[in-house]
C-alpha positions, -999 to 999 in steps of 0.1 A, spaced: 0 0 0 10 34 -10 2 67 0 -34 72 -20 -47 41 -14 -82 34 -6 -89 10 20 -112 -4 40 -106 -10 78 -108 -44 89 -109 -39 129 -131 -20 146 -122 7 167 -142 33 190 -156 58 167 -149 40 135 -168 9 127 -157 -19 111 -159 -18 71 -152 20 74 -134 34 37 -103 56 48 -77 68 22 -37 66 29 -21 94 33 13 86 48 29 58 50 59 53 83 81 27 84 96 21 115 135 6 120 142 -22 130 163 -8 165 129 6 175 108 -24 174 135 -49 181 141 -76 154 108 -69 133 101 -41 110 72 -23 115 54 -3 88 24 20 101 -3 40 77 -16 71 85 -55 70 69 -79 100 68 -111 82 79 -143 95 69 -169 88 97 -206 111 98 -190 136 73 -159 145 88 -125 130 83 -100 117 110 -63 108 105 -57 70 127 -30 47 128 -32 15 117 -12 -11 111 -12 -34 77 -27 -62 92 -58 -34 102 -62 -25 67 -79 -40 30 -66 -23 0 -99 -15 -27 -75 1 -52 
């Protein structure tokens, strides 16, 4: 996934429900030295929720690419 992704979120969290369309907008990959052996990446998505968007963290594992 890149920045300008759409995806869907795949784990519920308070104030956005599960199935929610977001859109990337950063992608962060974290070193290895700050997450000990594993390399982390995390995504930034602007999550649109009762007609207002939200920028959350998630994780890949959090997030469905639709295109």
């Amino acid at each position: 996934m890149d920045a300008g992704s759409l995806v869907t979120i795949t784990r519920a969290s308070i104030g956005v429900p599960l199935g929610t369309i977001g859109l990337v907008t950063e992608v962060i990959t974290l070193p290895p030295p700050v997450c000990g052996d594993a390399q982390f990446t995390t995504y930034i998505v602007k999550v649109f929720v009762d007609g207002s968007a939200k920028g959350r963290r998630y994780l890949a594992r959090d997030l469905e690419k639709l295109s």
